[in-house]
Structure formats: structure tokens, C-alpha cells
C-alpha positions as CSV (number, residue, x, y, z in Angstrom):
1,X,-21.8,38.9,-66.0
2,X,-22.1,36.7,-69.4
3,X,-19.9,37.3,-72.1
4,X,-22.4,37.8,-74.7
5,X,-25.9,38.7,-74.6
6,X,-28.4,38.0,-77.4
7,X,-28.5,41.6,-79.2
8,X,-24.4,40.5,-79.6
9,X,-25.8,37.9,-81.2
10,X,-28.1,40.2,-83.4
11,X,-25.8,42.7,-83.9
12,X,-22.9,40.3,-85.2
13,X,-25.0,37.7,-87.7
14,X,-28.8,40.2,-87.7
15,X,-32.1,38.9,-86.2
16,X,-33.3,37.0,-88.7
17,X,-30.5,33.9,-87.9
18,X,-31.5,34.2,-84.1
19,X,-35.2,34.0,-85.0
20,X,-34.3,30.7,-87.5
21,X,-32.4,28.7,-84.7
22,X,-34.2,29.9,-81.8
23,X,-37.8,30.5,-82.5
24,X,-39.3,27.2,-81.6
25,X,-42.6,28.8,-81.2
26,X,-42.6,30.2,-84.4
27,X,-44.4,33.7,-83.5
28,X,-41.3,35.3,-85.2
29,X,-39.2,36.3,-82.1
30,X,-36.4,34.2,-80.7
31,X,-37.6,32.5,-77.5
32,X,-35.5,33.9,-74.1
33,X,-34.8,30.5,-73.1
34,X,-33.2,28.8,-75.7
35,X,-31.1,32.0,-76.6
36,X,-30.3,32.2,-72.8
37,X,-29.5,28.6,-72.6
38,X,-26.9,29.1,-75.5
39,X,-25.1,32.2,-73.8
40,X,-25.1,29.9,-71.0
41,X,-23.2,27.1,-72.6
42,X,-20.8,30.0,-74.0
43,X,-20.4,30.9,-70.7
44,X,-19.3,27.8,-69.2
45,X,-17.4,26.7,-72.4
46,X,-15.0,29.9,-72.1
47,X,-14.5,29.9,-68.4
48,X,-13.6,26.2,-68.8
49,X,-10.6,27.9,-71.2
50,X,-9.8,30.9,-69.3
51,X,-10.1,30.0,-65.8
52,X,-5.9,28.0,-66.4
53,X,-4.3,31.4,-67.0
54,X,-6.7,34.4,-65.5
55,X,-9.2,35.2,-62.2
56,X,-12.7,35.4,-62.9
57,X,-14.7,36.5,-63.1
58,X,-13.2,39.0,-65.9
59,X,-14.0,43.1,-64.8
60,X,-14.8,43.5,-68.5
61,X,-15.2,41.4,-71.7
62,X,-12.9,41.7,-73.9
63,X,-14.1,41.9,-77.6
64,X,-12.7,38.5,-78.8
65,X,-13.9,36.9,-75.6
66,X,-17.5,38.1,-76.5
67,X,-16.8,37.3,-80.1
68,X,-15.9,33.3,-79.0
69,X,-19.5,33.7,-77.0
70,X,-21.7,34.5,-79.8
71,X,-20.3,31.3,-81.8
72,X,-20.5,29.2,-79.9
73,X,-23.9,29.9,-78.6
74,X,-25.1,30.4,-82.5
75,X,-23.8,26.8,-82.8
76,X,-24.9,25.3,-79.6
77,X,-28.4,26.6,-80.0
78,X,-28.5,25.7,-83.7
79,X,-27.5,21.9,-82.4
80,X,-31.1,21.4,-81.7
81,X,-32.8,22.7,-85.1
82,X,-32.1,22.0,-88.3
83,X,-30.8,25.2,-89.2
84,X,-26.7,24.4,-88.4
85,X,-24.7,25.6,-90.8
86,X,-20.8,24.6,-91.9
87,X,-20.4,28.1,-91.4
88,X,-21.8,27.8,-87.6
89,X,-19.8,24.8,-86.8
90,X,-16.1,26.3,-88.4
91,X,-16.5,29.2,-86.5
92,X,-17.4,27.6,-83.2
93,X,-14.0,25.3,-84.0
94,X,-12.2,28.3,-84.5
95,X,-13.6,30.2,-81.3
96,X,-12.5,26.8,-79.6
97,X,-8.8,27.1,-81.1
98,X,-8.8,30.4,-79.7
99,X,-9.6,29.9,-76.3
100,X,-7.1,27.2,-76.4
101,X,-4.8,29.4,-77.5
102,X,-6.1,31.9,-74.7
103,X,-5.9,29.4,-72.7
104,X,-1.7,28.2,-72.9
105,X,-1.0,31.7,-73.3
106,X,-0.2,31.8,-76.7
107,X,-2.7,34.9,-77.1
108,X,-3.5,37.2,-75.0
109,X,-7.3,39.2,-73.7
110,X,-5.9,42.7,-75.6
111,X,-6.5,44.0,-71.9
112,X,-4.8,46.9,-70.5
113,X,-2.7,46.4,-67.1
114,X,-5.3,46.8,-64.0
115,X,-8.6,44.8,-66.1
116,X,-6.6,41.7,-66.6
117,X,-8.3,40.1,-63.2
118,X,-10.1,40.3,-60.1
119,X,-8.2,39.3,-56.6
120,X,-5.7,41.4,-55.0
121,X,-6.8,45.1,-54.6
122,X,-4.1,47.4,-56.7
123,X,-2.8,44.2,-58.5
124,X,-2.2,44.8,-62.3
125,X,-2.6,41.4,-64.6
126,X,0.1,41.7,-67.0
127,X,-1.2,38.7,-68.5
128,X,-0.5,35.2,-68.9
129,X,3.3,33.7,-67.6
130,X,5.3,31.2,-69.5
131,X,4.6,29.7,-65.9
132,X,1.0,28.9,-66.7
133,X,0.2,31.7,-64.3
134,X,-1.0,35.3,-63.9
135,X,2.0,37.6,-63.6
136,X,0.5,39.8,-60.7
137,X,2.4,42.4,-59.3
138,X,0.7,45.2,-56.3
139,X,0.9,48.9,-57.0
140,X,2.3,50.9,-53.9
């Protein structure tokens, strides 16, 4: 399951900034494969990140994750036009600090115990350890 999908994209900066950086074909609709290939990039981006402190996949996205997605695909798929902004790139550098923030466990997904990874059925992810790992622990 990605973390983003374009109408996150839509919904967060309108249509008219996917159709500017993604509409190669200029027919006025963003084309499916760059916007795909961008979610894709966020995609492997953020599990690069959150694969050192939780299982993936996630069960559910949590709204920060899918935040981080939409910026950096905005910015990866804005890389190959001419339409990259300052804006674009600071908030892809900021999505970056976050997943490395995600990432050490100095911030947390904001999920609730039981959603906090896949693995062991009954296990509740209490999030990240000082350890570097998952605190899991098995309901009886």
C-alpha cells in the first residue's frame, strides 16, 4: 500500500501544481506515470527511514507519514521540469528531517497501540525503544 496517492497530492497543494510538474504531454491532466513514479520514489525514500525502528509494511498511514510522501514526490517529480520551487525543495528537506527524526526515535507515527506494526499476531507496537527497536509486547 503507498503512502500517498496522487489526489493527496491534489488535495494538499490543488491540481493545478500536479498538472505544472507532471503534465509532459500538455493535454492539461497530470500523466499516471510520472505522478506514479514520484509516489514511488516517496515510497522507497520513507521505508528507507522507517524500516530502523518499525515492521512494514505499516497497517495504516499515519497522516505525517503521508504528509512526508506528497513532498517528496512534488519534489522528486518537479526534478525533471522546470517548475521546482524553493518551496518544493524546503519542504522535501524538512520531510527528510522528519523521517530522520522518525527514524532514531526522536518522534513518533501518532499511532495507537495494536497499528504500530505487522508481525506477531496480538502484538501491540508501543513504538520506537531507546534500544533502536520496536518495544513489542503479546496480548494474552
Amino acid at each position: 500500500m503507498p503512502y500517498a496517492v496522487e489526489s493527496d497530492i491534489t488535495d494538499l497543494y490543488g491540481p493545478q501544481l500536479l498538472i505544472k510538474i507532471a503534465d509532459y504531454d500538455r493535454d492539461g491532466i497530470p500523466d499516471p506515470e510520472v505522478v506514479q513514479k514520484g509516489l514511488r520514489s516517496a515510497d522507497e525514500i520513507i521505508n528507507a527511514y522507517l524500516s530502523a525502528l518499525y515492521t512494514l509494511p505499516l497497517p495504516s498511514t499515519p497522516g505525517v507519514v503521508r504528509e512526508a510522501a506528497v513532498d517528496i514526490a512534488v519534489y522528486k517529480i518537479a526534478l525533471l521540469r522546470a517548475g521546482r520551487t524553493d518551496e518544493m525543495r524546503l519542504r522535501y528537506e524538512d520531510a527528510l528531517k522528519l523521517l530522520e527524526k522518525i527514524s532514531t526515535g526522536k518522534v513518533g507515527l501518532g499511532l495507537t497501540p495494536g497499528e504500530g506494526g505487522a508481525g506477531t499476531p496480538g502484538a501491540i507496537d508501543t513504538g520506537p525503544s531507546k534500544a533502536g527497536r520496536s518495544i513489542r509486547t503479546v496480548r494474552s
